[in-house]
C-alpha positions, -999 to +999 in steps of 0.1 A: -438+001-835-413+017-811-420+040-785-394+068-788-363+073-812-335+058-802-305+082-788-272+077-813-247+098-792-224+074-767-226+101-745-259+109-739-282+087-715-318+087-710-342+098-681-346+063-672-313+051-671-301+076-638-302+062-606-324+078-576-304+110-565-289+114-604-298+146-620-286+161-650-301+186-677-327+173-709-311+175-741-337+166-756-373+143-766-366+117-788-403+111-794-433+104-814-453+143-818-480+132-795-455+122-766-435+154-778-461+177-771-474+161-743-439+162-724-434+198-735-469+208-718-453+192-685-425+213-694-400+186-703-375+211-728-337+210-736-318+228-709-339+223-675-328+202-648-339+173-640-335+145-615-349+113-607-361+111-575-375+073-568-391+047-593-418+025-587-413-014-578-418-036-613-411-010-640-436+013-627-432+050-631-407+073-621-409+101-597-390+135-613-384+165-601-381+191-630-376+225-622-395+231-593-424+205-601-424+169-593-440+145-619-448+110-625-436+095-654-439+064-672-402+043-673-413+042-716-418+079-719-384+088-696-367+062-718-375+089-745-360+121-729-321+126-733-298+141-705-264+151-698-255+138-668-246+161-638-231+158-602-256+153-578-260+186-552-267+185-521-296+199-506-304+222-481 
């Protein structure tokens, strides 16, 4: 049984897929209702920004900065949240 829905869009990517330092804003959860609602309670919603800060050695989880709040999320889960992509900005 698979984990997420997968994206159809050429253009889209997922969470999972940006490099450390790559941000870009969700689009959307391409989920199960469980995982749907449990990202939404973290505040994973189409339209904030996100970017990946660091992932963990062997497919471990991903450090994200959404918003304002850092979170740790599982590489499966972030393959289930679609971005667009944006320039990275540098900070102050």
């Amino acid at each position: 049984m698979p984990h997420c829905n997968k994206t159809t869009a050429s253009t889209e990517s997922t969470l999972e897929k940006l490099a450390p330092g790559e941000g870009g804003r969700v689009l959307g959860v391409n989920a199960g209702e469980a995982l749907y609602h449990r990202l939404a309670a973290l505040g994973v919603r189409s339209g904030e920004s996100v970017v990946l800060l660091r992932r963990a050695p062997f497919g471990g989880p991903l450090q994200v900065r959404l918003g304002m709040t850092d979170l740790m999320l599982r590489a499966e889960d972030a393959r289930c949240i679609r971005v667009a992509r944006e320039p990275a900005q540098e900070s102050a």
